[in-house]
C-alpha positions in Angstrom: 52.0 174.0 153.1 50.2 172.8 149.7 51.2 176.1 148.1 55.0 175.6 149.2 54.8 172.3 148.0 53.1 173.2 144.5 55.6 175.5 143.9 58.6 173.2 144.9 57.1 171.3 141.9 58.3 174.0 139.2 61.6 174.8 140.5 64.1 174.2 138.1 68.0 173.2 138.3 70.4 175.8 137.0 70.9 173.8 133.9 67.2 173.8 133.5 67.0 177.2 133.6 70.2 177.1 131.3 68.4 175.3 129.0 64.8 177.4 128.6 67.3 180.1 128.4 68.9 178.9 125.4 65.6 177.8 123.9 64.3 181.3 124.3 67.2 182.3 122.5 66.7 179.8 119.6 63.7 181.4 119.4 65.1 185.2 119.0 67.7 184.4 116.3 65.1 182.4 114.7 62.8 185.5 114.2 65.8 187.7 113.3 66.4 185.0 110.4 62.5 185.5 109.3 62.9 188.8 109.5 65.9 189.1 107.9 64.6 186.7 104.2 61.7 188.8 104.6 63.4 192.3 104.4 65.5 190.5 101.6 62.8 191.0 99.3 62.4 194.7 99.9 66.0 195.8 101.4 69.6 195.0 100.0 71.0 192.3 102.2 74.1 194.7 102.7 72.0 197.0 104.3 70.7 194.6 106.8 73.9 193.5 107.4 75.2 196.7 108.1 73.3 197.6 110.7 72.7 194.6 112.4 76.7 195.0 112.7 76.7 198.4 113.7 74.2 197.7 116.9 76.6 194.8 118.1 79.4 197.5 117.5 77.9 200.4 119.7 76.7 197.6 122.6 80.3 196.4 122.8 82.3 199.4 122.3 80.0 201.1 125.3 80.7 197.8 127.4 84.3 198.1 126.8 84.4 201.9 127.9 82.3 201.4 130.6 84.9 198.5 132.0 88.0 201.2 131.5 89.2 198.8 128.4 91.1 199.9 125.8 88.9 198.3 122.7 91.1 199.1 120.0 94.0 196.3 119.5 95.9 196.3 116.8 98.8 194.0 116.4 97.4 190.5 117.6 97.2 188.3 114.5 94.9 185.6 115.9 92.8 188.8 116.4 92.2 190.1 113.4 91.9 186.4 111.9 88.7 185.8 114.0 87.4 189.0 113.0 88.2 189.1 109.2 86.9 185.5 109.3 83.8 186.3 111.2 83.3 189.1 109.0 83.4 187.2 105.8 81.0 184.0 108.0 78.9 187.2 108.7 78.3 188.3 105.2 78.0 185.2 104.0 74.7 184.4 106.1 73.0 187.7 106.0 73.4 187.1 102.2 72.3 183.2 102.7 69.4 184.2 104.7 67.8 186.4 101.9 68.2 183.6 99.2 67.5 180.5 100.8 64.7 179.2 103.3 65.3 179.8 106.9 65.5 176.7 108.7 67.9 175.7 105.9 70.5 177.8 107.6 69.3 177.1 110.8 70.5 173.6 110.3 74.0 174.1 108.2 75.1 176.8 110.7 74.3 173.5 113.3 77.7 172.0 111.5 79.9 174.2 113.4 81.1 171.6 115.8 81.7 169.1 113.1 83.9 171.4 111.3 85.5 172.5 114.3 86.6 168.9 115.3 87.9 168.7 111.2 89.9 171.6 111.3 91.2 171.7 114.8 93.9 169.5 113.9 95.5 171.5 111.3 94.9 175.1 113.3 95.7 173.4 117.2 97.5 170.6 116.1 95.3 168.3 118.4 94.0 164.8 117.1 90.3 163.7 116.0 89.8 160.1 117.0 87.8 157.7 115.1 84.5 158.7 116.9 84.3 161.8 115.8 85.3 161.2 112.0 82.6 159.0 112.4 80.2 161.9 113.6 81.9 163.9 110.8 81.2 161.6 108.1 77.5 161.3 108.9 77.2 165.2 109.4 78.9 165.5 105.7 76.4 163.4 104.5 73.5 165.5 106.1 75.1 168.3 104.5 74.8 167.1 101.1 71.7 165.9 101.3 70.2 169.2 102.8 72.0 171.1 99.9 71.6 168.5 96.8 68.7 170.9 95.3 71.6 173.7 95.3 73.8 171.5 94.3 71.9 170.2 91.0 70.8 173.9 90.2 74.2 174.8 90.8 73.1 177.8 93.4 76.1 179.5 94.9 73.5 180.4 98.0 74.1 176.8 99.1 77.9 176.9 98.9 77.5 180.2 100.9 75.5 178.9 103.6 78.4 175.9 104.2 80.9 178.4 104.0 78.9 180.5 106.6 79.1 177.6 109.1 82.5 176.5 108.3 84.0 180.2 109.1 82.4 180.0 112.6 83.8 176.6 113.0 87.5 178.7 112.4 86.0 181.6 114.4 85.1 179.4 117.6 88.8 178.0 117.4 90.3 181.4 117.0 88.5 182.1 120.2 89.8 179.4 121.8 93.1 180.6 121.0 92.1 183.8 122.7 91.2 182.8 125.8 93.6 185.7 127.9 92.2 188.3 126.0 89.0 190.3 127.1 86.1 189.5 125.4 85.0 192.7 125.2 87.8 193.6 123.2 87.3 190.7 120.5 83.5 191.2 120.7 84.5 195.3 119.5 87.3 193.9 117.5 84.9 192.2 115.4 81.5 193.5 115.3 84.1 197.3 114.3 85.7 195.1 111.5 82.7 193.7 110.1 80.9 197.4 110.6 83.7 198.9 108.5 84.0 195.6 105.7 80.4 195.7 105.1 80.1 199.5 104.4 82.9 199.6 102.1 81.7 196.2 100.5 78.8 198.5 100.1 80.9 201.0 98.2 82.9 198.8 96.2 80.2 196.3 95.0 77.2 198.9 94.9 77.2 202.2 91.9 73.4 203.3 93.4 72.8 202.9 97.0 68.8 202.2 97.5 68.0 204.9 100.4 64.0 204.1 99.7 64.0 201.9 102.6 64.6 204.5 104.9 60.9 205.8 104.3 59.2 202.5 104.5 58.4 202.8 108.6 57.3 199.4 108.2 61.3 198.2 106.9 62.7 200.2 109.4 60.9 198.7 112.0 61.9 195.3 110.6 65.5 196.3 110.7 65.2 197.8 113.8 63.9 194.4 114.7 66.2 192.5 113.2 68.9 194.1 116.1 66.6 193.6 118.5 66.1 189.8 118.2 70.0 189.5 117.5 70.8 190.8 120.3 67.8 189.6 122.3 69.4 186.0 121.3 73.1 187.0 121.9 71.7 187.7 125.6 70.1 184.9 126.0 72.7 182.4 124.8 75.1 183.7 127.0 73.2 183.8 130.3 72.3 180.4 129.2 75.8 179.1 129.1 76.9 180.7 132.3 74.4 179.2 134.0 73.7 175.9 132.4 75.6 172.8 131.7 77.8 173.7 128.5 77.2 169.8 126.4 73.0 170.2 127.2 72.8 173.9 127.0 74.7 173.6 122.9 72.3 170.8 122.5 69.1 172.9 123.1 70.5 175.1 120.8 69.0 172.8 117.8 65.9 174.2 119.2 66.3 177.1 116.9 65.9 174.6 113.5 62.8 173.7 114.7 61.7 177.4 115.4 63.0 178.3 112.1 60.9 175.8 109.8 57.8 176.7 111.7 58.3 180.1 110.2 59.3 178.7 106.8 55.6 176.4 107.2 53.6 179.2 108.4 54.8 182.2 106.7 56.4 181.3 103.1 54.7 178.0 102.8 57.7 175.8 102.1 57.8 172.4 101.5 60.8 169.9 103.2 61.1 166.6 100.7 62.7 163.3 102.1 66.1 163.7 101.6 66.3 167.6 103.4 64.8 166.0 106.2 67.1 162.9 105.7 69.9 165.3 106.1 68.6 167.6 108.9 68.5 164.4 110.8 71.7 163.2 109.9 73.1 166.9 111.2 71.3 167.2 114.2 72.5 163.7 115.5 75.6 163.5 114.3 76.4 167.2 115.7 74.7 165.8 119.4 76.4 163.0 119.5 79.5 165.3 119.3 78.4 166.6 122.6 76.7 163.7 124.4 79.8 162.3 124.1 81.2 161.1 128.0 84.8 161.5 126.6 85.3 164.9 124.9 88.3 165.2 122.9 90.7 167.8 124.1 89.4 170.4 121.4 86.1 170.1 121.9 86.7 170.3 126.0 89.1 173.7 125.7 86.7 175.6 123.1 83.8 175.3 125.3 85.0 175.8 128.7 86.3 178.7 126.9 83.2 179.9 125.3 81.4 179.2 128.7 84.1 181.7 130.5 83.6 184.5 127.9 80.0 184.3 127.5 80.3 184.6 132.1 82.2 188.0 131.6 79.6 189.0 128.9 76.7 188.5 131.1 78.1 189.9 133.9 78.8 193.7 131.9 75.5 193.5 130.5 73.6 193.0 133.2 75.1 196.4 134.7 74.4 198.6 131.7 
């Protein structure tokens, strides 16, 4: 009897569960970010890049076949938006996370939902009430703020990074746009796309190609690691969403800026000054806000139930493989 009621005591709700599900997650992608700035210093960010995209390509494309689905679609325009887009968002933070600290990412990529609710308009055609220019203004702010040490040293890492998040933002809205095609075929759509635009980037933009890191066991492991965790995280995140509330599970997700400036402490040392912390605050609440929010706006409510129902059909594949 004591023992039944002991362990009644650390049963969890499903969006509980949802929700140490997503902060596990926070925690992967954070350690692919460390390892990623760290192999930066050693490794051409291309390279990482490249295979990180390649391991996505294989899981998919395997997922796909296993299913019967033919991957390979060629003619829907929204399609190969989200994945040129998402390639180009890709690039942009591989390259980002080798220049700049890692929880500085962490918290610009957080601005995805604030740039979704400033764009929807012109891409859905669907209205932004006062609220949430409100929560845009404030995230904006937070932005600049984060980025002013960029911005004075007039580092084109910092416009990279907003450009990372504001590509997601038109990524998550293609998807929504999506919604009666397969997932598995967008999720091989893409990570093939960005598979193919990172090696030739490699062979436009690089006359020597370093191949030194491919007898480092130690970078290979790293690399090897970095797929891990990415997928480890892509995993997670989606068995948190299909089993967790979508508004609290998204929240959680700002776990991951926490995660990512412990490693920025304890590994490289670095040093937050008043207004980056200013700003990470001025993201993190204006972006939650966004989601605690009783009254989503009709945007906001499509593109997750959305995302919930494709991250279900994800789950579901990967659990059978």
């Amino acid at each position: 009897m004591a023992n039944n009621s002991i362990a009644s005591q650390f049963q969890f709700s499903s969006n509980s569960k949802g929700i140490l599900w997503m902060i596990f997650g926070g925690f992967a992608f954070a350690t692919m970010g460390a390892l990623t700035h760290e192999l930066g210093k050693h490794c051409d960010w291309l390279i990482i890049a490249f295979f990180r995209m390649l391991i996505s390509f294989v899981i998919a494309f395997a997922l796909a076949l296993r299913a019967g689905i033919n991957p390979f679609v060629l003619t829907n325009k929204t399609l190969w938006l989200r994945s040129f887009v998402g390639s180009s968002a890709m690039l942009a933070t591989f390259y980002a996370l080798t220049k700049l600290p890692i929880s500085e990412i962490a918290i610009i990529t957080e601005t995805r939902p604030i740039w979704v609710a400033m764009v929807a308009g012109y891409i859905l055609g669907e209205t932004t009430g006062k609220r949430i220019w409100l929560s845009i203004i404030f995230g904006m702010v937070g932005v600049i703020l984060v980025e002013h040490p960029r911005i004075l040293e007039q580092d084109f890492a910092g416009l990279v990074a907003v450009y990372a998040a504001f590509g997601g933002a038109v990524v998550m809205i293609c998807l929504r746009k999506l919604k009666d095609l397969d997932p598995r075929v967008i999720v091989t759509h893409f990570s093939g796309t960005a598979t193919i635009i990172t090696l030739l980037t490699i062979l436009s933009v690089r006359s020597e190609f370093d191949v030194s890191v491919f007898a480092n066991s130690t970078l290979l492991i790293m690399l090897l690691g970095v797929g891990i965790f990415g997928t480890i995280g892509q995993l997670a995140m989606t068995k948190a969403f299909s089993i967790g509330e979508a508004p609290s599970v998204a929240s959680a997700s700002f776990i991951k800026v926490g995660f990512s400036a412990g490693y920025d402490l304890l590994i490289w040392n670095y040093v937050f000054n008043a207004p980056t912390i200013i700003g990470m605050a001025l993201i993190l609440l204006s972006t939650g806000w966004l989601f605690s929010r009783k009254k989503f706006s009709k945007v906001q409510v499509k593109t997750v139930n959305h995302e919930l129902s494709t991250n279900k059909k994800l789950l579901t594949e990967k659990q059978r493989v």
